[in-house]
Jmol script that loads the backbone (N, CA, C; Angstrom):
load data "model"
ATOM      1  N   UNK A   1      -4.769  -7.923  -6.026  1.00  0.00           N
ATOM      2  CA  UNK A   1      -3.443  -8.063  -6.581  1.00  0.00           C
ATOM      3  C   UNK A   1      -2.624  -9.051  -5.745  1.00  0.00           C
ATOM      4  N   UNK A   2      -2.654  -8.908  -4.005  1.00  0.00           N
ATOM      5  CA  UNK A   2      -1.961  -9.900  -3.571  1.00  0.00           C
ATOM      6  C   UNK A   2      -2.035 -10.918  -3.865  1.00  0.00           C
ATOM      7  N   UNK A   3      -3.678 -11.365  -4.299  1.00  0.00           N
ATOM      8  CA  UNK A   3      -4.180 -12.670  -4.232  1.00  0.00           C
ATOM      9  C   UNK A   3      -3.599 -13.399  -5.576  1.00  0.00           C
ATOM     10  N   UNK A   4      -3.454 -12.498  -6.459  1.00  0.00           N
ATOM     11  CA  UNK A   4      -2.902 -12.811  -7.962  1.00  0.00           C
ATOM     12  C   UNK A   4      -1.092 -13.140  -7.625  1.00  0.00           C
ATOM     13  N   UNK A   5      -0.755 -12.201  -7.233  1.00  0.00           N
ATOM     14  CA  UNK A   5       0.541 -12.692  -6.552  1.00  0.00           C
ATOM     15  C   UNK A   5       0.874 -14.040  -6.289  1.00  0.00           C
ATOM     16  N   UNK A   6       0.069 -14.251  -4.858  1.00  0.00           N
ATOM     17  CA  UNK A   6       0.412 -16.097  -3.969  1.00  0.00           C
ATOM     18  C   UNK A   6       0.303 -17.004  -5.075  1.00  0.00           C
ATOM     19  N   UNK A   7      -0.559 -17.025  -5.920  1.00  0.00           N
ATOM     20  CA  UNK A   7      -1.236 -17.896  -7.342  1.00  0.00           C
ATOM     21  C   UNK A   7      -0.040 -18.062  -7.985  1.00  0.00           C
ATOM     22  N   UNK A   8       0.592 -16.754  -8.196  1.00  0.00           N
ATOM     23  CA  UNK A   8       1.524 -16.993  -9.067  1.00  0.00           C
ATOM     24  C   UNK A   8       2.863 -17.523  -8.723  1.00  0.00           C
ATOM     25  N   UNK A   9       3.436 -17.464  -7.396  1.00  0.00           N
ATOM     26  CA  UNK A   9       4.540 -17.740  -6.754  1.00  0.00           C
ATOM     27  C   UNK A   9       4.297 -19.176  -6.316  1.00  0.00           C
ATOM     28  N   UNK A  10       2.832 -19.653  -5.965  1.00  0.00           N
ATOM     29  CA  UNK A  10       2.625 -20.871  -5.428  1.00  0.00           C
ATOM     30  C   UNK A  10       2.840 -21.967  -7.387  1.00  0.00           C
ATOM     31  N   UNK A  11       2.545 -21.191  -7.906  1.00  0.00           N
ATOM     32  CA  UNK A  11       2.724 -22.036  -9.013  1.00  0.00           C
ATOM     33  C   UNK A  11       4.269 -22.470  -9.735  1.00  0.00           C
ATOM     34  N   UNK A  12       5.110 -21.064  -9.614  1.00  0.00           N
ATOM     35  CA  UNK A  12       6.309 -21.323  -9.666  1.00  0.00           C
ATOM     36  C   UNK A  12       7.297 -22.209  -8.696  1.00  0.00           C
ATOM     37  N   UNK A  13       6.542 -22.766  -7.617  1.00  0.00           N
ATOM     38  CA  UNK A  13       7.215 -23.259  -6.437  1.00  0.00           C
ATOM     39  C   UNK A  13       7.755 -22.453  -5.788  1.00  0.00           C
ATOM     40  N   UNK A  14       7.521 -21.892  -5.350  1.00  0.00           N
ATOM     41  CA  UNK A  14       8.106 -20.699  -4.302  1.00  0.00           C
ATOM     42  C   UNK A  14       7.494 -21.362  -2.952  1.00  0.00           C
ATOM     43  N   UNK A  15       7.891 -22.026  -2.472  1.00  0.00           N
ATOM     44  CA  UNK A  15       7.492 -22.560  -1.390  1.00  0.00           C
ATOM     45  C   UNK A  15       7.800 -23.218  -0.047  1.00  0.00           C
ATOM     46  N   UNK A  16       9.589 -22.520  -0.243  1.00  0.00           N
ATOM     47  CA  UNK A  16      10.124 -22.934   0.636  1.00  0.00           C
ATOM     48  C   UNK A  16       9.777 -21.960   2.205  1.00  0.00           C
ATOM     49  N   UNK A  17       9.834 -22.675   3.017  1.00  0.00           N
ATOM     50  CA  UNK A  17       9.928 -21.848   4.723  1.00  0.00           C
ATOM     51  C   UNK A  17      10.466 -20.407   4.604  1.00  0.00           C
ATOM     52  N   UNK A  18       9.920 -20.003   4.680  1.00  0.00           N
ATOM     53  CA  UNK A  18      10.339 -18.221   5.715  1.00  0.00           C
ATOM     54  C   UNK A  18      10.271 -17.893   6.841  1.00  0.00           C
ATOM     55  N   UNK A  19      10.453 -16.930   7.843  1.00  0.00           N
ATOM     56  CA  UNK A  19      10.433 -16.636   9.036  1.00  0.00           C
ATOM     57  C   UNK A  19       9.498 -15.042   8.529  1.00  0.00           C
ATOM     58  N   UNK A  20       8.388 -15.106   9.484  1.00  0.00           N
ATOM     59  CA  UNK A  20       7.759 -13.891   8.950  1.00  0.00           C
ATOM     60  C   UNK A  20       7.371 -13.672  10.246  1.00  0.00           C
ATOM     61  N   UNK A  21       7.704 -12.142  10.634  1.00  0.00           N
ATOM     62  CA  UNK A  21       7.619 -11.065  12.173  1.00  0.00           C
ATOM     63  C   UNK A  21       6.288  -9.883  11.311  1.00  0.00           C
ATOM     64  N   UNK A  22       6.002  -9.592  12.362  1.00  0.00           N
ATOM     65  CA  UNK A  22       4.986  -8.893  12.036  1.00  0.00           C
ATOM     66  C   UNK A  22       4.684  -8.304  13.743  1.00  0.00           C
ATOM     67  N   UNK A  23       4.063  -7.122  13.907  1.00  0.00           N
ATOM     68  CA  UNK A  23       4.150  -6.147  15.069  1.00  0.00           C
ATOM     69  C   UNK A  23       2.399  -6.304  15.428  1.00  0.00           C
ATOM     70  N   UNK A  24       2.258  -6.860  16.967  1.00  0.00           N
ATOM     71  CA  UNK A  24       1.099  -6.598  17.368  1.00  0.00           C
ATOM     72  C   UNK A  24       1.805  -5.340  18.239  1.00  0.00           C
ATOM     73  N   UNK A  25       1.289  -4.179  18.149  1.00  0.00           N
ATOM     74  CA  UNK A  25       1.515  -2.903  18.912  1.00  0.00           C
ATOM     75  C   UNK A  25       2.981  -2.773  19.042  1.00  0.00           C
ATOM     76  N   UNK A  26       3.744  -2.876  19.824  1.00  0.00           N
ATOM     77  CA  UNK A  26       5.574  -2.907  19.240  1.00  0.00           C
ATOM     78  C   UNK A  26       6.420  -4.085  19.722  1.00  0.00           C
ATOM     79  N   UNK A  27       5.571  -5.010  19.706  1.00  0.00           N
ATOM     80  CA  UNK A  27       6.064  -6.757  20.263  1.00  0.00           C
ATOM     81  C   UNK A  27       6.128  -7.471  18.844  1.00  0.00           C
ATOM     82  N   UNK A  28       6.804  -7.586  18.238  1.00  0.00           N
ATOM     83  CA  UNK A  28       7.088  -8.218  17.148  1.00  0.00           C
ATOM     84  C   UNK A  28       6.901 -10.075  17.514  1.00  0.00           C
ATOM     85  N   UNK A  29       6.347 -10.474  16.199  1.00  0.00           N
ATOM     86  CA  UNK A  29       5.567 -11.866  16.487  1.00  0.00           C
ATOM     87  C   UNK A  29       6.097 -12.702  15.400  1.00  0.00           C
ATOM     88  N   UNK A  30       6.882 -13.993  15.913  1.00  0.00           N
ATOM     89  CA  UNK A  30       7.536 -14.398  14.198  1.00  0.00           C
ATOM     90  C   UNK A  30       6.431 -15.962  14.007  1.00  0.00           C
ATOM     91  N   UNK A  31       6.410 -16.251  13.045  1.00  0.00           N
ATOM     92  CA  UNK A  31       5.837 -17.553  12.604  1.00  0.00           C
ATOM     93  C   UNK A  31       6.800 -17.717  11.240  1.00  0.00           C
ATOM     94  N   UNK A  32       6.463 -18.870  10.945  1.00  0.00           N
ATOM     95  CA  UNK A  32       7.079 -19.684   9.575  1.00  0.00           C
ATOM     96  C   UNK A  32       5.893 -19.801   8.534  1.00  0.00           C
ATOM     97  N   UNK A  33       6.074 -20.169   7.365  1.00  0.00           N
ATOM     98  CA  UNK A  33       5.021 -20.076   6.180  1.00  0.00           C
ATOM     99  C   UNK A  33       5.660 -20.460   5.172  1.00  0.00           C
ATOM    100  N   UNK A  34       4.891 -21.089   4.068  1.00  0.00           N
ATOM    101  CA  UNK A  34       5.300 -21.057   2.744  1.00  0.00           C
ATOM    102  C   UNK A  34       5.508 -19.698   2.221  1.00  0.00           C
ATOM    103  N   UNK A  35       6.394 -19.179   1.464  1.00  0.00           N
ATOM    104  CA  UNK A  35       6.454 -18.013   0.868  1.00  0.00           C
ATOM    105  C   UNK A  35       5.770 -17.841   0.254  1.00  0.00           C
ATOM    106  N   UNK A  36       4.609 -18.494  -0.582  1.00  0.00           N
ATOM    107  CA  UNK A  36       3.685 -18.584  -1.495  1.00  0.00           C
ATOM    108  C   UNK A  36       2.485 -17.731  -1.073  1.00  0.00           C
ATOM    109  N   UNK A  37       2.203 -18.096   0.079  1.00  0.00           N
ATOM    110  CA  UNK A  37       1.306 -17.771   1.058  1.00  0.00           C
ATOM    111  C   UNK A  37       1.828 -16.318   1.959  1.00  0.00           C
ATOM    112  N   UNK A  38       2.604 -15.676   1.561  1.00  0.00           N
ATOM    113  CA  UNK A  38       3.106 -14.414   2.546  1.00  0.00           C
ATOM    114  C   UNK A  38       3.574 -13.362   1.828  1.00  0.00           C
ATOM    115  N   UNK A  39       4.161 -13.574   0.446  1.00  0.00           N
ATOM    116  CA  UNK A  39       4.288 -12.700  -0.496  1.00  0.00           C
ATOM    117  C   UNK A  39       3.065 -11.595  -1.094  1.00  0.00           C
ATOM    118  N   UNK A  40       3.520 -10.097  -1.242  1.00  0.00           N
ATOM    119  CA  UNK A  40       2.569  -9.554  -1.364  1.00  0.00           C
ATOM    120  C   UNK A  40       3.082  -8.403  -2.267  1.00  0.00           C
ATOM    121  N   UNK A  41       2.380  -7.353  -2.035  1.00  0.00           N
ATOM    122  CA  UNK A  41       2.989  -5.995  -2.643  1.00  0.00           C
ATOM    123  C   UNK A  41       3.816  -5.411  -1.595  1.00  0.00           C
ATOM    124  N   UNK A  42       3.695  -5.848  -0.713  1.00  0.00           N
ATOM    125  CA  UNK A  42       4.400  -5.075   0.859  1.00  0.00           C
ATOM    126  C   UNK A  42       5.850  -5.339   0.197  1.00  0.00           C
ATOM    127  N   UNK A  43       6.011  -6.889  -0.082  1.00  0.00           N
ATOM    128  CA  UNK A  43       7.545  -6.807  -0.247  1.00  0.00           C
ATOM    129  C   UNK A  43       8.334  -6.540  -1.260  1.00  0.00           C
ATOM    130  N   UNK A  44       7.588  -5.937  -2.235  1.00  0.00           N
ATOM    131  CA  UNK A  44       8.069  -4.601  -3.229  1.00  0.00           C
ATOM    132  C   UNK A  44       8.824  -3.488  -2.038  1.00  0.00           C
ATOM    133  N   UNK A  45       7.650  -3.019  -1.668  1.00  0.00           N
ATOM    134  CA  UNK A  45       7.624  -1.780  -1.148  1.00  0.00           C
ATOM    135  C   UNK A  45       9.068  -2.183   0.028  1.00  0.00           C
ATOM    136  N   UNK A  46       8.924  -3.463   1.145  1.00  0.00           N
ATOM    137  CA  UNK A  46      10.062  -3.357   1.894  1.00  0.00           C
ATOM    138  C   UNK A  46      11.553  -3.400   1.299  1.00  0.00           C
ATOM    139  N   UNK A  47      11.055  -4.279   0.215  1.00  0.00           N
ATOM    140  CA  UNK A  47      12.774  -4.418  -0.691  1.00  0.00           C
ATOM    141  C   UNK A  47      13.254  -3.010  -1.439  1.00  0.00           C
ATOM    142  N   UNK A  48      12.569  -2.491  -1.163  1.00  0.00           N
ATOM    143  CA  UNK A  48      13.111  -0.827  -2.381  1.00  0.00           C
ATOM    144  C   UNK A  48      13.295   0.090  -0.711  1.00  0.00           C
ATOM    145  N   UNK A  49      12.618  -0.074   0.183  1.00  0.00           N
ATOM    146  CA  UNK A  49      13.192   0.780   1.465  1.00  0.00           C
ATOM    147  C   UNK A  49      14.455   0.300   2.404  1.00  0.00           C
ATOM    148  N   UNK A  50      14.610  -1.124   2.201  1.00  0.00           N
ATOM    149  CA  UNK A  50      15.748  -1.442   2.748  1.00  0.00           C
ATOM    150  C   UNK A  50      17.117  -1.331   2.232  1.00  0.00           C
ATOM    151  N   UNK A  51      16.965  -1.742   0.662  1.00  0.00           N
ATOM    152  CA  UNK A  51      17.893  -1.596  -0.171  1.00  0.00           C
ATOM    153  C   UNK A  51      18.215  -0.266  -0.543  1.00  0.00           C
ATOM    154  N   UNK A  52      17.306   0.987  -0.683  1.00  0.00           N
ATOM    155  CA  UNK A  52      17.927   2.055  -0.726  1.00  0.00           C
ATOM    156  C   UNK A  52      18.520   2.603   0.720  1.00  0.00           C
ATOM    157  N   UNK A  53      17.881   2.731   1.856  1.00  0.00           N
ATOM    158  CA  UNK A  53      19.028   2.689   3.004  1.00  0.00           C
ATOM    159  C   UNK A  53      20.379   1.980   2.997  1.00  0.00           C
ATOM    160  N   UNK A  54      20.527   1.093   2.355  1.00  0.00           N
ATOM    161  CA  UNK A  54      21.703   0.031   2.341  1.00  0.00           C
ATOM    162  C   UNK A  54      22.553   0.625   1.546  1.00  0.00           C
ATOM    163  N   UNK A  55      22.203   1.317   0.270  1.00  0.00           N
ATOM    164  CA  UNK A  55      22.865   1.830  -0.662  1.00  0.00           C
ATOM    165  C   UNK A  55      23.117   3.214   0.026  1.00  0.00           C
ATOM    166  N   UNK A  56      22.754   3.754   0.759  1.00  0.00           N
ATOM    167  CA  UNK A  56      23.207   5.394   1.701  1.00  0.00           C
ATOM    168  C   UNK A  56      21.932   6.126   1.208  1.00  0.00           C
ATOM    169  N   UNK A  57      20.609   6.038   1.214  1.00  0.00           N
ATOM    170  CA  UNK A  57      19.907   7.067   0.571  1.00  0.00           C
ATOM    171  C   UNK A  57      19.690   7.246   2.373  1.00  0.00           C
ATOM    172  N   UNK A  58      19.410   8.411   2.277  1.00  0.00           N
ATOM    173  CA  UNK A  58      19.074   9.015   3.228  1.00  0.00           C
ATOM    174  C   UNK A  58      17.238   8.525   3.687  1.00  0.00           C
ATOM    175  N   UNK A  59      17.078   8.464   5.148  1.00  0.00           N
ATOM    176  CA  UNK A  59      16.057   8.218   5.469  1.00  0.00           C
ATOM    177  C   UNK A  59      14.978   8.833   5.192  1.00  0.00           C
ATOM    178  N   UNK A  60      15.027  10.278   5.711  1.00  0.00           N
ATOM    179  CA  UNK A  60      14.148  11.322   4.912  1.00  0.00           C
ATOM    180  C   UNK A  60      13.844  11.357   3.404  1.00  0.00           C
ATOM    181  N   UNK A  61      14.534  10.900   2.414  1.00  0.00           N
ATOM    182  CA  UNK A  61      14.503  10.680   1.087  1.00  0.00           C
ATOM    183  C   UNK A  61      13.580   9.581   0.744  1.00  0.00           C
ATOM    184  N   UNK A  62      13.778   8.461   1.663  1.00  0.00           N
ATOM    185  CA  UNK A  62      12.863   7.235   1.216  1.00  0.00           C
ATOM    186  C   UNK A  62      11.614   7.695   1.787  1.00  0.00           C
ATOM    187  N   UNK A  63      11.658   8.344   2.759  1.00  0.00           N
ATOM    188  CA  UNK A  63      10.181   8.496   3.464  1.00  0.00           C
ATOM    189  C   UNK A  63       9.026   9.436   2.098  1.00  0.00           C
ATOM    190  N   UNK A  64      10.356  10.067   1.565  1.00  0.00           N
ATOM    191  CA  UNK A  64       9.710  11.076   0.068  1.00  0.00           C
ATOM    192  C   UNK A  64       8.811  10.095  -0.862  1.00  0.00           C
ATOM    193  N   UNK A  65       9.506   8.570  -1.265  1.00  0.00           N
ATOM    194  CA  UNK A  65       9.345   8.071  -2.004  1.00  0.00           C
ATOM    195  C   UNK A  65       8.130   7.450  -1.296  1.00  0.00           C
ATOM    196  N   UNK A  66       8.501   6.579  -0.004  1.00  0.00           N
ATOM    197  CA  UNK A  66       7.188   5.546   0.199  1.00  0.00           C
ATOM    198  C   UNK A  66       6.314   6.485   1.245  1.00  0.00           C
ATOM    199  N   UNK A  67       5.896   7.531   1.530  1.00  0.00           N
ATOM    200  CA  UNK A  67       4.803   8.418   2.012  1.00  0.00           C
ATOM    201  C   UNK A  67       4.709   8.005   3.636  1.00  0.00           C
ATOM    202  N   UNK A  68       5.799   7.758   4.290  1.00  0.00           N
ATOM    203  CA  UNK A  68       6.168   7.453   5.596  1.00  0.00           C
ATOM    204  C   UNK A  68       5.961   9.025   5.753  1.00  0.00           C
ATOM    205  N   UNK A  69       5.021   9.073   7.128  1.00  0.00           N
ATOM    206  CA  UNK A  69       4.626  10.173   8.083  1.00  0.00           C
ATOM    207  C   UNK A  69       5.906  10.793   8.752  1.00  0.00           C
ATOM    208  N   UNK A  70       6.155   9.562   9.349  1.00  0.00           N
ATOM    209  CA  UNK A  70       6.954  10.167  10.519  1.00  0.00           C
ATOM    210  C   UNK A  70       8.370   8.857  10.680  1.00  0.00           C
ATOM    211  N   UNK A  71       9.519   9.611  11.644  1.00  0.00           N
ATOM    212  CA  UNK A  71      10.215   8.239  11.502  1.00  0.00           C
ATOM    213  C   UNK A  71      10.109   7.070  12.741  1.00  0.00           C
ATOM    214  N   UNK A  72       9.703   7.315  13.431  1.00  0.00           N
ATOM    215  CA  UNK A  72       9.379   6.125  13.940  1.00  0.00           C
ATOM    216  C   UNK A  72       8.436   4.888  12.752  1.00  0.00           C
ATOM    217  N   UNK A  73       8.141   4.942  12.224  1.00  0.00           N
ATOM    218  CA  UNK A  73       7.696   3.729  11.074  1.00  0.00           C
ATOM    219  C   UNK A  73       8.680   3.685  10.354  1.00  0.00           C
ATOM    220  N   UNK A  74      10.060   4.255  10.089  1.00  0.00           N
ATOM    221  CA  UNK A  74      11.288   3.656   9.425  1.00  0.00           C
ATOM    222  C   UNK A  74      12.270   2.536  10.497  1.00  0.00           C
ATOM    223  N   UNK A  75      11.913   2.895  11.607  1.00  0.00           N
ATOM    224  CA  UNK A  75      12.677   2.742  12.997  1.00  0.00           C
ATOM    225  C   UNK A  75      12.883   0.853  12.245  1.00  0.00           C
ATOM    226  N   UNK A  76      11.461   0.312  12.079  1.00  0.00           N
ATOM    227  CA  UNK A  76      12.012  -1.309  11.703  1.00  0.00           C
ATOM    228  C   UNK A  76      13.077  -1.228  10.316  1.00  0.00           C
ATOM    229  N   UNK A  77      12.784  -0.416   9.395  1.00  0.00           N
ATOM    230  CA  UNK A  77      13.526  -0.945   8.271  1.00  0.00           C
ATOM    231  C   UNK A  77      15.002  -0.755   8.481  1.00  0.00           C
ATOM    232  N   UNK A  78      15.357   0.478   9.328  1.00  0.00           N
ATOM    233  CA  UNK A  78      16.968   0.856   9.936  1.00  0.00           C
ATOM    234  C   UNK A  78      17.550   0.416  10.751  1.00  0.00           C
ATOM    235  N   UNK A  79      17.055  -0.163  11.165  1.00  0.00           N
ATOM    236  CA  UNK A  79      17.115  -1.378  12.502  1.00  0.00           C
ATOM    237  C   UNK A  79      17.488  -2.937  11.244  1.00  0.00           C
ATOM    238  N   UNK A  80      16.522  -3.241  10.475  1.00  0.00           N
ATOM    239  CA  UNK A  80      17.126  -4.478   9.888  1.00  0.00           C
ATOM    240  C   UNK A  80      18.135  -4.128   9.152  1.00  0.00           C
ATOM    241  N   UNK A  81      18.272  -2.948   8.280  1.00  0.00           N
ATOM    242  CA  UNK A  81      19.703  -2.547   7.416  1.00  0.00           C
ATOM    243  C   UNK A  81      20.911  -2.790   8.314  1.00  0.00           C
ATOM    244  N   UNK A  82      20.611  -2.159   9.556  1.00  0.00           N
ATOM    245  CA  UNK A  82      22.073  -2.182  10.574  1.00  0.00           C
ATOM    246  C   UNK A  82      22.518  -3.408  10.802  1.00  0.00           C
ATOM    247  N   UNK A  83      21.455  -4.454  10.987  1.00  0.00           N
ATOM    248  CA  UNK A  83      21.426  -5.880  11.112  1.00  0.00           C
ATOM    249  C   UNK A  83      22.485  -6.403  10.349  1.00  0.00           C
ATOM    250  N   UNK A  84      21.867  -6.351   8.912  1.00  0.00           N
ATOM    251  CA  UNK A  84      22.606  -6.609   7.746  1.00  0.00           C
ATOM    252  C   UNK A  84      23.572  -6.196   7.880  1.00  0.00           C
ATOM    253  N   UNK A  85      24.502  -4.267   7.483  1.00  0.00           N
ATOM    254  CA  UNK A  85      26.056  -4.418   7.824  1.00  0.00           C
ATOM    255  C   UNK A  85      26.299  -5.180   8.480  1.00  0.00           C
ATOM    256  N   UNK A  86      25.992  -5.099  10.093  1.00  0.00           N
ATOM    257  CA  UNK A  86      27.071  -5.708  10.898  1.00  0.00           C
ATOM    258  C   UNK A  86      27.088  -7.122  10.476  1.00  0.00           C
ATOM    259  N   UNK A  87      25.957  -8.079   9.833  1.00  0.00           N
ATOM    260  CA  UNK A  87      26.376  -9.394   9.503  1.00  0.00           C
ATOM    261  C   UNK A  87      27.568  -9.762   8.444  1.00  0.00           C
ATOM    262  N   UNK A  88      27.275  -8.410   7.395  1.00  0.00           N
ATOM    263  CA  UNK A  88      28.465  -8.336   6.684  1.00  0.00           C
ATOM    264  C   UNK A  88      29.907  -7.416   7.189  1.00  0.00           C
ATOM    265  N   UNK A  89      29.864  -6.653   7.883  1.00  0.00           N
ATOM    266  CA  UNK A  89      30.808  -6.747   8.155  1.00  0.00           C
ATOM    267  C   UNK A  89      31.983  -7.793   9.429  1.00  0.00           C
ATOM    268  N   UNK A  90      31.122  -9.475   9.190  1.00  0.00           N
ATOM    269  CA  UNK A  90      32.049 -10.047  10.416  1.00  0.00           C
ATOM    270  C   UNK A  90      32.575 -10.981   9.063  1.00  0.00           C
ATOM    271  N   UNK A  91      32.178 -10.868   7.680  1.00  0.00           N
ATOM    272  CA  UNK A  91      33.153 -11.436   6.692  1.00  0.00           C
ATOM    273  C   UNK A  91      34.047 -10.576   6.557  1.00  0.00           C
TER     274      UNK A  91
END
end "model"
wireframe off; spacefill off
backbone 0.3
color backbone group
């Protein structure tokens, strides 16, 4: 399915630069990429866990939905939501 994905985004031009982090053990590692090439099902799954934290769902609630164990594996997505307010709140 991913692979059907990149095909399809690389065809629409989706291909501008991203910044993509990714965790060797808890050292987060960024590189750049075509989006074409990095898009997957993951970022279903991250855009519906960030955005419902953003909207107030409770952490424990999303963990219901996406089958998160424990919360230390939410620790990145609540960490980038907080990111976000505070960027919006300096407009």
């Amino acid at each position: 399915m991913n692979k059907n994905i990149k095909e399809i985004a690389k065809m629409l031009g989706f291909t501008r630069e991203v910044e993509v982090m990714q965790y060797c053990g808890k050292k987060p590692i960024y590189r750049t990429a075509p989006l074409c090439d990095v898009i997957g099902t993951h970022a279903a799954r991250r855009t519906f866990v960030v955005h419902a934290l953003e909207e107030g769902m409770s952490p424990e609630m999303v963990m219901t939905f996406t089958g998160h164990n424990d919360y230390d594996t939410m620790k990145p997505y609540i960490a980038l939501t907080d990111k976000t307010k505070r960027s919006i709140e300096q407009f």
